[in-house]
C-alpha positions as CSV (number, residue, x, y, z in Angstrom):
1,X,-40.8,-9.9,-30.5
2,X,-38.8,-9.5,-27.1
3,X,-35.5,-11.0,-27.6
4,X,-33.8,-8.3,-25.0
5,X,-30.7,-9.8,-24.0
6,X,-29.9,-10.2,-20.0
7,X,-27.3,-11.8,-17.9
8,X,-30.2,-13.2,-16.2
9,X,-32.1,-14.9,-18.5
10,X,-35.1,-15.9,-16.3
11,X,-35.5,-12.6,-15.2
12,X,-38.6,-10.9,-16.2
13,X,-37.7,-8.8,-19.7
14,X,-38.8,-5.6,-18.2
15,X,-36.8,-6.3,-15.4
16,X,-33.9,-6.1,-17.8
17,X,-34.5,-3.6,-19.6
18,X,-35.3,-1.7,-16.2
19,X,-31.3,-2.3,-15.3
20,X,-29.7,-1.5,-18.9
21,X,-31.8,1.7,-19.0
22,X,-30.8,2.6,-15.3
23,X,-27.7,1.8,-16.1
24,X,-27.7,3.9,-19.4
25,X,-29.0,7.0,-16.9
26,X,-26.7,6.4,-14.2
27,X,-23.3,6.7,-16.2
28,X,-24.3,9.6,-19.0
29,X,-24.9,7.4,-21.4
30,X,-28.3,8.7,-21.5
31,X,-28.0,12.2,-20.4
32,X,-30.2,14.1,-18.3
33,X,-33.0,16.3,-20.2
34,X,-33.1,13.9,-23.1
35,X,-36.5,12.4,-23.5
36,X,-37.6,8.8,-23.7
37,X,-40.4,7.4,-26.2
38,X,-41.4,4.0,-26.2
39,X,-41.3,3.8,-29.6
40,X,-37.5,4.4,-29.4
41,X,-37.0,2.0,-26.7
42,X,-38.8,-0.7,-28.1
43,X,-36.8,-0.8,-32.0
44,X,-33.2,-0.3,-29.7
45,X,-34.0,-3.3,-27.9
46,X,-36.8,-5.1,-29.9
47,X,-39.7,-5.6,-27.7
48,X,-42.7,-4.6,-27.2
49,X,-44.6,-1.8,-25.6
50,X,-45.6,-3.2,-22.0
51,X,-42.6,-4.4,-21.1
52,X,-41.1,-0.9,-21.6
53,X,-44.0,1.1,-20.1
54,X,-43.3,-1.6,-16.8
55,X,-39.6,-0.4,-17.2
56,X,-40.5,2.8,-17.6
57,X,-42.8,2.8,-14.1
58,X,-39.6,1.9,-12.3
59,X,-37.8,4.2,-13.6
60,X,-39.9,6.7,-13.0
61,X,-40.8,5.6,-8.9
62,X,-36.5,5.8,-8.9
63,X,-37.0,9.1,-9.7
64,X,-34.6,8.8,-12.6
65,X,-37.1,9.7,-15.3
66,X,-40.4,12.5,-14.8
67,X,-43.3,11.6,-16.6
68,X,-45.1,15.1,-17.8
69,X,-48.0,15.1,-19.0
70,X,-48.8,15.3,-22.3
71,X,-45.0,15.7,-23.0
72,X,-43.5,12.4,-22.1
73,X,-40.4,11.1,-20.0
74,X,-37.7,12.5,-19.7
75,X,-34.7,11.9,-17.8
76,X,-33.8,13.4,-14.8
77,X,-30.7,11.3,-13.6
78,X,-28.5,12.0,-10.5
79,X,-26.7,15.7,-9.9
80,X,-23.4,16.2,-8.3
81,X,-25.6,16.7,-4.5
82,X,-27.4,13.8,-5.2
83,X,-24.2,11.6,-5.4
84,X,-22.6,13.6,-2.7
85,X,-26.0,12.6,-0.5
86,X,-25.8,9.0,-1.5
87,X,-22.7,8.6,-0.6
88,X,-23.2,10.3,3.1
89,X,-26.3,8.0,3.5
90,X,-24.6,5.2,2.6
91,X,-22.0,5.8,5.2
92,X,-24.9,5.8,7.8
93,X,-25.8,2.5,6.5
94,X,-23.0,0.9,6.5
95,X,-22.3,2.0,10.2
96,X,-25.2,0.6,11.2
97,X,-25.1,-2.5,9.1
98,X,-21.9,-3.2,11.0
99,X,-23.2,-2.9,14.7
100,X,-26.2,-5.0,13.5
101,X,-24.2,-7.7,11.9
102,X,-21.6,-8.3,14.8
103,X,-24.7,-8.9,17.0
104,X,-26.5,-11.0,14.9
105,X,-24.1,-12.9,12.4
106,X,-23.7,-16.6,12.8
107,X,-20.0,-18.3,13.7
108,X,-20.5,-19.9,9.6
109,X,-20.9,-16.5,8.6
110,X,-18.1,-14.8,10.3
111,X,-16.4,-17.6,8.6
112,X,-17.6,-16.7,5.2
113,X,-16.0,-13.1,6.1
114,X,-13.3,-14.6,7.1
115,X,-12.7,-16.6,3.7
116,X,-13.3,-13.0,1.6
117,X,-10.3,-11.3,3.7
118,X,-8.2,-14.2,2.8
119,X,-9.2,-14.0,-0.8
120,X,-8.6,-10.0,-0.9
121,X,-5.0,-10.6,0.7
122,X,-4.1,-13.4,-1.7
123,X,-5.3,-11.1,-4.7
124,X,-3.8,-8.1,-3.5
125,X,-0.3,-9.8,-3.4
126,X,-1.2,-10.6,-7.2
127,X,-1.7,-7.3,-7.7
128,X,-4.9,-8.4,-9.3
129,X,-7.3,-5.2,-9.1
130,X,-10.6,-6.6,-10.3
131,X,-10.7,-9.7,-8.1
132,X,-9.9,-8.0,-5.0
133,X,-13.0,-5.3,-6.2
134,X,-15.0,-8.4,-6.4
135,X,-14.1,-9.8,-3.0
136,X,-14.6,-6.3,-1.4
137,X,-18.4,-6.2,-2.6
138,X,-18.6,-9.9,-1.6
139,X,-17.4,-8.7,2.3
140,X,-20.1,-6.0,2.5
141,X,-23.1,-7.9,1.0
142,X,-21.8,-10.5,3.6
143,X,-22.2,-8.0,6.3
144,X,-25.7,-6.5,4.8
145,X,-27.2,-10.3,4.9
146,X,-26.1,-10.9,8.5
147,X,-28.1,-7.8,9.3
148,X,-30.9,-10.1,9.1
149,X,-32.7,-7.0,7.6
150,X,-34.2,-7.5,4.4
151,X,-34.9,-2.7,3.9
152,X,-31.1,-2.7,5.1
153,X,-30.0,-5.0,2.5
154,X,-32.2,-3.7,-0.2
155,X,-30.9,0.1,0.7
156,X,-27.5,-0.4,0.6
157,X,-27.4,-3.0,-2.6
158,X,-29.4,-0.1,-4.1
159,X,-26.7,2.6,-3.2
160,X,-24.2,0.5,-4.6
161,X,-25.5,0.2,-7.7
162,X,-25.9,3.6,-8.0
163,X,-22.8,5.2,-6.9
164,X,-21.0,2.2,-9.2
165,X,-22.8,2.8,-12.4
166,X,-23.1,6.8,-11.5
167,X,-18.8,6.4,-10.9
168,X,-16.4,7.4,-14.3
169,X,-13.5,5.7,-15.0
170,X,-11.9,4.5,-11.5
171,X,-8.2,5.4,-11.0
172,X,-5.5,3.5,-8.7
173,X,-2.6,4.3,-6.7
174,X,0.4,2.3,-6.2
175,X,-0.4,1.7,-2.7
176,X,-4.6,0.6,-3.2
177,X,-5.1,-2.8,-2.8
178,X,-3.1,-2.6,0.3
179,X,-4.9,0.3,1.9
180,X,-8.4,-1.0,1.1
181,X,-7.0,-4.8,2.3
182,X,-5.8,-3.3,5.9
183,X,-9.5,-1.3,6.2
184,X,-11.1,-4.0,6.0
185,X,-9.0,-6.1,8.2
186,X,-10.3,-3.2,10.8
187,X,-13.8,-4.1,10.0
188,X,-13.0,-7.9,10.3
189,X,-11.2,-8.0,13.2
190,X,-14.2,-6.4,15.2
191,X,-16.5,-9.5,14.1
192,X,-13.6,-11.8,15.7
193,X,-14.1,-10.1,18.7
194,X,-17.4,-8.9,18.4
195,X,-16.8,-5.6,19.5
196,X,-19.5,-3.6,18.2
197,X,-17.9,-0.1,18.8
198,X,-14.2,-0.9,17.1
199,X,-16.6,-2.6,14.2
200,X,-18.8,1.1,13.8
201,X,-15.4,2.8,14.1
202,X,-13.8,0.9,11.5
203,X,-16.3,0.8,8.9
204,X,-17.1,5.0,9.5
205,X,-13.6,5.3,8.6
206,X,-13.5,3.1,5.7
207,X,-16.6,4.5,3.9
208,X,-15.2,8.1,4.4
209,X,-11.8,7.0,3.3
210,X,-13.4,5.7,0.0
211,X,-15.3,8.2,-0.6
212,X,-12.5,10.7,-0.8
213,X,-10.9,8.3,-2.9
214,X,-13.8,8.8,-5.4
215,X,-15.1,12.1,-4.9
216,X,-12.1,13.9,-6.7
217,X,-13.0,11.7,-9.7
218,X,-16.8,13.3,-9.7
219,X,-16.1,16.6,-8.8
């Protein structure tokens, strides 16, 4: 009976269904208040009960969903503070990701940072938005492994899946690519020279930039 569909397809089914639901939460598809059955869950997708109620769980420890009793689940979702808050911890996180990073990265992986700037300049002359979006998550989960920090690299992936599915309908100015392109040459050009306070300084102004450059779109 479980034939969800994942782009993973060795991933566990709850597992899954955990992300399409979260997802669901995260961008109003599901709105908050509504409540969840399994048995609703279970004929959308077409699987069976314990897979949900493991979905479910995770939802719940997320804090996405509240599990009354003898009512149910219902969902809880993000408010406009909570994205506001995720946004300001993720700054801190991202500072300190930096200064760890530029300590600790390896010459191969300042390299592989490198290669992603070089990518996010060639795509930005081809004007080519969602590349150069792809490239820019690339540089940061660079940065997070060379942490060597497994809760730092968990946090921050975490916060970027919510403030991306949480995000409406992104829009671009003129001048974008090239903006984003020149912050993270900032960032960059502190791991050349592995100077730890230009690298903090340049990422704290990056993460504030963009979230400016999103907050008018949630509020």
């Amino acid at each position: 009976m479980d034939t969800l569909n994942t782009d993973k397809s060795n991933q566990p089914i709850s597992s899954g269904l955990y992300q399409e639901i979260q997802k669901e939460i995260l961008s109003g598809e599901i709105p908050s208040g509504i409540k969840l059955t399994e048995a609703a869950v279970c004929k959308k997708y077409g699987i069976s009960r314990t897979p949900v109620r493991e979905a479910f769980r995770q939802l719940e420890a997320d804090g996405l969903i509240d599990n009354i009793p003898n009512r149910g689940a219902f969902v809880s979702g993000l408010s406009k503070r909570d994205i506001s808050d995720l946004f300001d911890l993720r700054i801190l996180f991202e500072i300190q990701a930096v200064e760890w990073a530029i300590k600790r990265m390896t010459p191969e992986e300042v390299d592989a940072l490198r290669e992603t700037i070089e990518f996010m300049e060639f795509y930005t002359l081809k004007d080519d938005i969602e590349k150069v979006l792809n490239f820019n998550l690339q540089f940061h989960q660079i940065i997070y492994q060379g942490t060597k920090n497994r809760m730092i690299q968990r946090t921050l992936s975490t916060y970027h899946t919510y403030l991306k599915h949480s995000a409406p309908a992104k829009t671009f100015t003129s001048d974008y690519l090239k903006t984003i392109l020149e912050e993270h040459k900032a960032i960059f050009a502190a791991f050349e020279t592995r100077n730890v306070a230009a690298g903090r300084k340049a990422m704290e102004h990056h993460m504030y930039q963009s979230k400016l450059r999103r907050i008018a779109n949630y509020f």
